[in-house]
C-alpha positions as CSV (number, residue, x, y, z in Angstrom):
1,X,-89.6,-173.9,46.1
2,X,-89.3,-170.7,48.6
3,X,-89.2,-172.4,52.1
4,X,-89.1,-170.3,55.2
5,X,-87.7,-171.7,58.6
6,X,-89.0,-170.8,61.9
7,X,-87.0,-171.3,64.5
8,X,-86.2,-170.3,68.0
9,X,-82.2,-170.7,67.7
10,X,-80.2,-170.2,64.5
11,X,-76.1,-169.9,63.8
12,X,-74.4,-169.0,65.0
13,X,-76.0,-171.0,68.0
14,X,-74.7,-174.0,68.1
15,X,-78.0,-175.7,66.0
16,X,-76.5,-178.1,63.9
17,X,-79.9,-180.4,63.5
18,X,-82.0,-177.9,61.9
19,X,-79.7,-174.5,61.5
20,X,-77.9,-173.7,58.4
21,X,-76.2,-177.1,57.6
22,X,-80.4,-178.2,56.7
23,X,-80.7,-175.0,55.1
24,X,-77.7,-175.2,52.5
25,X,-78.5,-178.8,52.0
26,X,-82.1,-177.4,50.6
27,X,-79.9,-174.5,49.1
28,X,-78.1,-176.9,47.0
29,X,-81.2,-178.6,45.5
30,X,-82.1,-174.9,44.1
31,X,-84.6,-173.7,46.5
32,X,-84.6,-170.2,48.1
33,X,-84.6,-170.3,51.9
34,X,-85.8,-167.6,54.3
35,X,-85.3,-167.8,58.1
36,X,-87.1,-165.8,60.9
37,X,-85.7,-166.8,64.2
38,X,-84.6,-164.9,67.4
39,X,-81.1,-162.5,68.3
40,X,-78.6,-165.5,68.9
41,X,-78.1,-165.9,72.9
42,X,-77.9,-169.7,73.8
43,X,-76.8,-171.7,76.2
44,X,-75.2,-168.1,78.0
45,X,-78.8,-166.7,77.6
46,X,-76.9,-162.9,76.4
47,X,-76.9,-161.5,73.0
48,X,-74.0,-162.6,71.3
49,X,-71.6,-159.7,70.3
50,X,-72.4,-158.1,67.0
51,X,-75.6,-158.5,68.0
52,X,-76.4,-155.9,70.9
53,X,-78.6,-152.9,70.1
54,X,-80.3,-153.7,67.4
55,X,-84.4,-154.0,67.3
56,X,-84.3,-156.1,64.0
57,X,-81.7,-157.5,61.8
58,X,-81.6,-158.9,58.3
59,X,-78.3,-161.0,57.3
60,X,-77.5,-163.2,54.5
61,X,-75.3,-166.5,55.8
62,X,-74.0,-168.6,52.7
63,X,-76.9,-167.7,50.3
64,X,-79.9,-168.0,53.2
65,X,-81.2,-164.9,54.2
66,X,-82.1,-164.6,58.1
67,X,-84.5,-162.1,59.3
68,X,-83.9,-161.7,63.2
69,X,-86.7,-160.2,65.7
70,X,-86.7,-159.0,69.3
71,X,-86.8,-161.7,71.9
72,X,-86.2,-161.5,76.0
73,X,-83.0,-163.7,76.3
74,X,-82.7,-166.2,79.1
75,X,-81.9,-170.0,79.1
76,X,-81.1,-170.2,82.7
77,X,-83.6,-172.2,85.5
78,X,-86.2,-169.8,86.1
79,X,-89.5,-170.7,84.4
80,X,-90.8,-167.2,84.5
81,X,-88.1,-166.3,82.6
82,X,-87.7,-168.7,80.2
83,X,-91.8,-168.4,79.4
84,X,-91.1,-164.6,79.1
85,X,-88.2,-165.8,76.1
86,X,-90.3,-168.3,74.4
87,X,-93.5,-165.6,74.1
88,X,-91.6,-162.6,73.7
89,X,-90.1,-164.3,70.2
90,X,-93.2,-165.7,69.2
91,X,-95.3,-162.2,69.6
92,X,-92.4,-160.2,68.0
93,X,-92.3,-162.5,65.1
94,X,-96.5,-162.4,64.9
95,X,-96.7,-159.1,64.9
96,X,-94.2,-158.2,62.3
97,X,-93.2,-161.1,60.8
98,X,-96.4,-161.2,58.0
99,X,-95.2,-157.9,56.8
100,X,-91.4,-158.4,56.5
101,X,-91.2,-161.6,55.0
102,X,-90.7,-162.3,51.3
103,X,-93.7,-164.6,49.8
104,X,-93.0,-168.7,50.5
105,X,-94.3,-171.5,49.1
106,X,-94.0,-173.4,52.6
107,X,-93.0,-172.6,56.1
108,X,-91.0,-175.4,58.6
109,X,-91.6,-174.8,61.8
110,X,-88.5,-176.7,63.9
111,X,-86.3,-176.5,67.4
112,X,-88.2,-174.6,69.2
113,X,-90.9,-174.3,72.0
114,X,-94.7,-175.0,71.5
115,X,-95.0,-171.5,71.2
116,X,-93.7,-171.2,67.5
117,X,-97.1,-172.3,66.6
118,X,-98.2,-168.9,67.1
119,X,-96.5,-167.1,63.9
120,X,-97.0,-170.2,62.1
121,X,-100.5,-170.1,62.5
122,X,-100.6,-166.1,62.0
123,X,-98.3,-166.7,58.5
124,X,-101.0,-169.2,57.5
125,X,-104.1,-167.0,58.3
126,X,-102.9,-163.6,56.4
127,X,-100.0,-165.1,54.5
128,X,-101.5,-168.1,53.1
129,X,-98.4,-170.2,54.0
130,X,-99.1,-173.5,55.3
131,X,-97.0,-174.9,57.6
132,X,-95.1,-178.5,58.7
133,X,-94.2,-178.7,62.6
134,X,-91.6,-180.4,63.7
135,X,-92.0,-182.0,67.1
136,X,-88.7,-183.0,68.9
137,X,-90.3,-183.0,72.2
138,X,-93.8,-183.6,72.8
139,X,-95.6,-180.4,74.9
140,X,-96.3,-180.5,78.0
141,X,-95.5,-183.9,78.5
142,X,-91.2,-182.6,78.5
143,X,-91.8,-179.9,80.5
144,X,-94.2,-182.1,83.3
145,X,-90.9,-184.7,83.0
146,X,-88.7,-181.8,84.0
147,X,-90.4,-180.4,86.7
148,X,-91.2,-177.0,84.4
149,X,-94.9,-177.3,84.4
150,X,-97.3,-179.4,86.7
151,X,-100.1,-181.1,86.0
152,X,-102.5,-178.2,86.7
153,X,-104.4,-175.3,85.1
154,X,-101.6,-174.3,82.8
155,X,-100.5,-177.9,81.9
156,X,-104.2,-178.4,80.5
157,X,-103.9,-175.1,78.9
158,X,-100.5,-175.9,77.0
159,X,-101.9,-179.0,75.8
160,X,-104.7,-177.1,74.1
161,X,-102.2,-175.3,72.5
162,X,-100.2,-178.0,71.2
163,X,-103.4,-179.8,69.9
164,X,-104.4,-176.6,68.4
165,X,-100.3,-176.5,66.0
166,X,-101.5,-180.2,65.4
167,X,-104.8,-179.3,63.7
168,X,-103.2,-176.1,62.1
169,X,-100.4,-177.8,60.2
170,X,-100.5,-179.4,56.9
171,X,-98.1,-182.4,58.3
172,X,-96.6,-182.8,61.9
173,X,-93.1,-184.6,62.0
174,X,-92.5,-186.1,64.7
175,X,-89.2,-188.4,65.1
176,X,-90.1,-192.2,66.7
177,X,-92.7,-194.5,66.0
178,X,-93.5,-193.8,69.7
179,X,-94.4,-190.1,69.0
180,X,-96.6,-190.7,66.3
181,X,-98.8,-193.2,68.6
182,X,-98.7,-190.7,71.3
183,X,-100.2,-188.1,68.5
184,X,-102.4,-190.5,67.2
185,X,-104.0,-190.5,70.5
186,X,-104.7,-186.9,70.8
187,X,-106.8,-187.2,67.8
188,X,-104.3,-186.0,65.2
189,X,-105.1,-187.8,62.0
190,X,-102.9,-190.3,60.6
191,X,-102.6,-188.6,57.4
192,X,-100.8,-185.4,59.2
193,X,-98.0,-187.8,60.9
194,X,-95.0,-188.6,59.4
195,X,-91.9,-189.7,60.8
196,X,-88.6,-188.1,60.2
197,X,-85.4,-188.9,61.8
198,X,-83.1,-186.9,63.4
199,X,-79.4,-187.3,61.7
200,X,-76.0,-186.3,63.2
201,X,-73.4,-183.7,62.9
202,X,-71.3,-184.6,59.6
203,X,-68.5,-183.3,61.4
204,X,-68.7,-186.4,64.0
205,X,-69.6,-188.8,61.7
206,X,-66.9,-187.9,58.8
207,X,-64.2,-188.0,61.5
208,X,-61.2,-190.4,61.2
209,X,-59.9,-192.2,63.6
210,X,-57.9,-190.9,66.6
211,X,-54.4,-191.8,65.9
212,X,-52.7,-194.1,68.9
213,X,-51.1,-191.2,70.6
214,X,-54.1,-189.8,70.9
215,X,-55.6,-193.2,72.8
216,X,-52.6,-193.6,75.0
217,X,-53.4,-190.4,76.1
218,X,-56.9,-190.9,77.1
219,X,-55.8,-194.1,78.7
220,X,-57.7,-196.3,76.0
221,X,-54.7,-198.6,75.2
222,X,-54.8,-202.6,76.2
223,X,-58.1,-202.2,77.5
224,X,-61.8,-203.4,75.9
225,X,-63.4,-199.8,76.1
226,X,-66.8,-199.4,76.7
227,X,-67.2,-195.2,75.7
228,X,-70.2,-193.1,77.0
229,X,-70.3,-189.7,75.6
230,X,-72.3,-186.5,76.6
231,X,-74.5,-185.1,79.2
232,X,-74.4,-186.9,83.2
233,X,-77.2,-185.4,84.4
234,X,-80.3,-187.1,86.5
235,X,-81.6,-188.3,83.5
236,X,-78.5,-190.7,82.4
237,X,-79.0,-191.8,85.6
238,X,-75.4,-193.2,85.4
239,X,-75.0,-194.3,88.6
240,X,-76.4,-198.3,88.0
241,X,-73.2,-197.9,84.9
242,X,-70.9,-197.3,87.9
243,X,-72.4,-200.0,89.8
244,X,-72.4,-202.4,86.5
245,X,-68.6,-201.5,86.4
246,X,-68.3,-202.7,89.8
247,X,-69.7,-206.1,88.8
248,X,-67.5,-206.4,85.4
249,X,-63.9,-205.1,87.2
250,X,-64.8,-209.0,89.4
251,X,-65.5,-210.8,86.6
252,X,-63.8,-209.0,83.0
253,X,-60.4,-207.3,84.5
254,X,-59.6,-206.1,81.1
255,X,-62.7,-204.0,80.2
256,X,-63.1,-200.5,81.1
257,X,-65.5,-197.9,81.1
258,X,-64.7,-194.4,79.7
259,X,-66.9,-191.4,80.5
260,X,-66.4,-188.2,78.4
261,X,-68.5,-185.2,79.1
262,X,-70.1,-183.0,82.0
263,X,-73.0,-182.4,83.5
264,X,-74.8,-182.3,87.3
265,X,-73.6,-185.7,87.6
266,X,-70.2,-185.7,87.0
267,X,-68.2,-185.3,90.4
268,X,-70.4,-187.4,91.9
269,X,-70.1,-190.1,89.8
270,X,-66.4,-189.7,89.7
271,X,-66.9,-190.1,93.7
272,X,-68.8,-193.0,93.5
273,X,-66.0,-194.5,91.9
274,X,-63.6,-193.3,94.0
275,X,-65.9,-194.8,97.5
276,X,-66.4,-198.1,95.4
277,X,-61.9,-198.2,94.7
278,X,-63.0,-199.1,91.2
279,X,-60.0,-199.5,88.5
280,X,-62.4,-199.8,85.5
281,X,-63.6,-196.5,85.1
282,X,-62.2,-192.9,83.7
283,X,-63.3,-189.8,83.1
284,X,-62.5,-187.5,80.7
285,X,-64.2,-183.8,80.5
286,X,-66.3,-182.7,77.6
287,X,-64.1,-182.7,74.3
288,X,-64.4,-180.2,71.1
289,X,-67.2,-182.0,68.2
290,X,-64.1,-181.5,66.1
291,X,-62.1,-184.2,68.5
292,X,-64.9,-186.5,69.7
293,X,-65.6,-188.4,66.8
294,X,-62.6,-189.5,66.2
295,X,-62.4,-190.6,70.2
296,X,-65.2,-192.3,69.7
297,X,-64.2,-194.4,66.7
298,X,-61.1,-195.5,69.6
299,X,-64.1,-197.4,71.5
300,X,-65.0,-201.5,71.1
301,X,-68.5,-200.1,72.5
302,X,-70.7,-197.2,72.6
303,X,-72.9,-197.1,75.5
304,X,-76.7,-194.5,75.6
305,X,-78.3,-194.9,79.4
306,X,-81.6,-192.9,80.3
307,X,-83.3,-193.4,83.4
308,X,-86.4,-195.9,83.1
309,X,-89.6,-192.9,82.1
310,X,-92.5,-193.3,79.8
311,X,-91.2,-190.8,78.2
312,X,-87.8,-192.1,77.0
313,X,-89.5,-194.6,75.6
314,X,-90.8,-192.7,72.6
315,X,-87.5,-190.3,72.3
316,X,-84.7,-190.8,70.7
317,X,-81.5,-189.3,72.1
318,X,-79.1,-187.5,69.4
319,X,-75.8,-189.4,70.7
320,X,-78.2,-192.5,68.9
321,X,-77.8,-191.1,65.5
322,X,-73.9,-190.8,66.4
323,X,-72.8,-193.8,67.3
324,X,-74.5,-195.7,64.7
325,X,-72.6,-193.5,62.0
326,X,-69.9,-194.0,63.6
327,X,-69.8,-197.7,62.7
328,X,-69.5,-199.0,66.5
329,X,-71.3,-201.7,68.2
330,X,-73.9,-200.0,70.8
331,X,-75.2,-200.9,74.1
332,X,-78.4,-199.5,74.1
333,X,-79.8,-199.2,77.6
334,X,-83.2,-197.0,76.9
335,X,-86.6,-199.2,76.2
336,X,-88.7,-198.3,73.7
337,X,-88.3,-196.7,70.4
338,X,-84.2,-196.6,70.9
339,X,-83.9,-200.4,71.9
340,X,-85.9,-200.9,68.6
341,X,-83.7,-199.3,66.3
342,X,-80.4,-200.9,67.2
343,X,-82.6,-204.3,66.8
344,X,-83.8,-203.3,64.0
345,X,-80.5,-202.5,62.7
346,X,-78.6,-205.1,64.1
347,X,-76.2,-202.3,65.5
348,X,-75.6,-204.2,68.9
349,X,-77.4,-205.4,72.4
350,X,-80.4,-203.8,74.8
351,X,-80.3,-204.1,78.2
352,X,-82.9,-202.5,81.0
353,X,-81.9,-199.5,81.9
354,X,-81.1,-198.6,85.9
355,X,-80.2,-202.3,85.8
356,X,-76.2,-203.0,86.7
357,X,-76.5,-207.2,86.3
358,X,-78.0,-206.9,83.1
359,X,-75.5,-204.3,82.2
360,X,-72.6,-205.9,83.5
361,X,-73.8,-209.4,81.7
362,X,-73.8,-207.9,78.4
363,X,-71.0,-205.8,78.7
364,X,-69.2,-209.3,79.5
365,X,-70.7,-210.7,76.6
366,X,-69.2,-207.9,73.9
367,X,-66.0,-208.1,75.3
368,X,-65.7,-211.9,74.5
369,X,-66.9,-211.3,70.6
370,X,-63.8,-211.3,68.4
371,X,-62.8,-207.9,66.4
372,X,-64.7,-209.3,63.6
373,X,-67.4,-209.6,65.0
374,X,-67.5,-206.2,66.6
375,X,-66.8,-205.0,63.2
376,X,-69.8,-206.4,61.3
377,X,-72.1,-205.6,64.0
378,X,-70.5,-201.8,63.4
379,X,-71.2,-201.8,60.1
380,X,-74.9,-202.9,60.1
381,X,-75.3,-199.7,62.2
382,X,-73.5,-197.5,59.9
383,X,-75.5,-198.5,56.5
384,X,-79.0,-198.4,59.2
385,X,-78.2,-194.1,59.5
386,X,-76.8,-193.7,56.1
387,X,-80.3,-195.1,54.2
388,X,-82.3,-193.9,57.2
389,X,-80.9,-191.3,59.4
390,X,-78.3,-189.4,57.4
391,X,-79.4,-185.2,56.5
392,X,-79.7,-186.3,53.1
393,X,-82.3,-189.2,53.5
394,X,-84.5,-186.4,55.8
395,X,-84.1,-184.1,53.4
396,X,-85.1,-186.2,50.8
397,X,-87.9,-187.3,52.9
398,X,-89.1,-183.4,53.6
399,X,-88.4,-182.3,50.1
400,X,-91.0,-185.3,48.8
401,X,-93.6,-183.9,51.7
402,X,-92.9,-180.0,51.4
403,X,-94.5,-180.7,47.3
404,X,-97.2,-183.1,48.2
405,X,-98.6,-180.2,50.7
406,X,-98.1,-177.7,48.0
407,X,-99.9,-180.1,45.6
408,X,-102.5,-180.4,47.9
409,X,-103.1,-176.4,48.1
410,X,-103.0,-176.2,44.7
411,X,-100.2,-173.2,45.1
412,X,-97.1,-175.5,43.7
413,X,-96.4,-178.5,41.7
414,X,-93.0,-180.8,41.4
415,X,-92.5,-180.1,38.2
């Protein structure tokens, strides 16, 4: 099968979900793989060196070939400008793309703004290439929860556009029960909907275990460690897990809560902590995907917090895919789609977010279960994301759709 990926970021941006590592997996199975995507310039928002100057570019990385197109670069907070990156991409890759492009079978539209619709929807109407959309956030609702867009003129108009991709493509993925109801409710048909799930970076979830140097170190040693990893921005909202900490250093002396990462968030949490003369907590800056795994595999539990929003409710953050590879109990403080796959799993407790008692109570709770016990509920989580989560289930999973489409255009058959 000849699939071609369109995407907004490509490696070497760091893209690990649907970059090249998804690519060669399909590679491997003996299909060809095309990508058109954009000159590499995230997070900095500049063209990466080795590739200034240039008005198109056609590479070949580990037996993919990449066709790059002209794009304004900027990922900082202006909306104007981030609009002008998303279109510029989009038109450059319309306008040029149906004539440079070898002949697929299939196109994947993934990670990416609403406005990669466009040369999906041009590649179908003169290429004949039908197309499957990936949706990892649903437009506009992410950019109304942001603050991007508001609920006026141009919110209505963007939702158009999204229900517009919707009716175009042959499937939608979307990844949460939660999505697909949302979806369902804009009228897309059931038969368009499937549900894919995100996996994680093999590199975290192949890691072995930090050694003990490395955990006296971060000061893990003698202490029941309660490990959250990754962004502290508004929307962790980790403020009520400072002020659960607070409640546990009273009643649970020996448990102690280790934040690793960065973000908005970070010095004033670490202040909080310091105003509240809490013992309990430390906080270690964002570590190298080639360390954290490991670090994480140091931790009795795994904690994911979001901020109470409708929204969260049908997302699932990536660090979810993580920690239950990782084969750690979680404390799964999100509602919704999240709190139902570590149930469903039996990969640890929920707890209402934004909610230190609750917190606190089952944080108490875990640290009173023996090793064993910790260690079964760990493993439940890791066989959950290796038969449901792991890159080869999803590829499995769009492999068995990317034919059935094909079937259903009469253009290719699994043989």
């Amino acid at each position: 099968m000849k699939i071609l990926f369109i995407t907004h970021y490509f490696q070497p941006e760091p893209n690990f979900f649907f970059g090249l590592p998804l690519a060669r997996e399909f590679v491997k199975r003996g299909h060809e793989v095309q990508v058109i995507t954009g000159f590499p310039n995230y997070p900095g928002g500049r063209i990466y060196d080795g590739y200034k100057g240039k008005l198109f570019m056609r590479e070949n990385m580990e037996g993919v070939e990449v066709l790059r197109f002209p794009l304004y670069p900027s990922h900082d907070q202006s909306a104007v400008k981030r609009i002008l990156c998303y279109l510029s991409l989009s038109t450059s890759m319309s306008l040029f793309a149906p004539f440079i492009i070898k002949k697929a079978d299939i196109a994947y539209v993934i990670q990416g703004p609403a406005t990669l619709g466009l040369p999906a929807v041009i590649l179908k109407w003169f290429r004949n290439i039908p197309f499957v959309y990936n949706i990892q956030d649903v437009w506009p609702d992410s950019l109304l929860s942001t603050g991007m867009f508001k609920n006026g003129f141009a919110y209505k108009m963007l939702h158009s556009w999204c229900k517009f991709n919707y009716r175009n493509a042959s499937k939608n993925v979307v990844i949460s029960q939660g999505m697909k109801s949302l979806l369902l409710d804009r009228g897309v048909p059931r038969n368009k909907i499937e549900i894919i799930y995100n996996w994680c970076d093999a590199i975290i979830s192949e890691s072995k275990v930090a050694n003990r140097n490395v955990a006296d170190k971060l000061g893990f040693t003698g202490k029941f460690n309660v490990v959250f990893a990754g962004n502290m921005g508004g929307a962790q909202a980790l403020s009520s897990v400072i002020k659960a900490a607070e409640i546990v250093q009273r009643n649970a002396p020996d448990v102690q809560f280790v934040m690793i990462g960065s973000g908005v968030e970070f010095e004033p949490l670490k202040k909080q902590v310091k105003e509240s003369r809490l013992k309990n907590v430390i906080f270690h800056g964002r570590k190298p995907v080639e360390e954290i795994g490991g670090i994480l595999k140091l931790a009795d539990v795994l904690l994911v917090h979001l901020r109470k929003d409708p929204l969260f409710e049908i997302t699932i953050p990536s660090k979810t895919q993580a920690y239950l590879s990782l084969g750690r109990p979680i404390l799964m403080c999100v509602e919704g789609n999240c709190a139902d796959i570590v149930k469903d799993a039996g990969a640890g407790f929920c707890c209402e977010p934004e909610n230190p008692e609750e917190i606190a109570k089952e944080v108490i709770k875990l640290s009173k279960a023996s090793p064993k016990q910790l260690c079964t509920i760990g493993k439940k989580g890791k066989k959950y994301y290796d038969d449901k989560m792991s890159l080869s289930t999803a590829v499995d999973n769009l492999e068995e759709m990317f034919f059935s489409v094909q079937g259903k255009n009469g253009e290719y058959r699994k043989a």
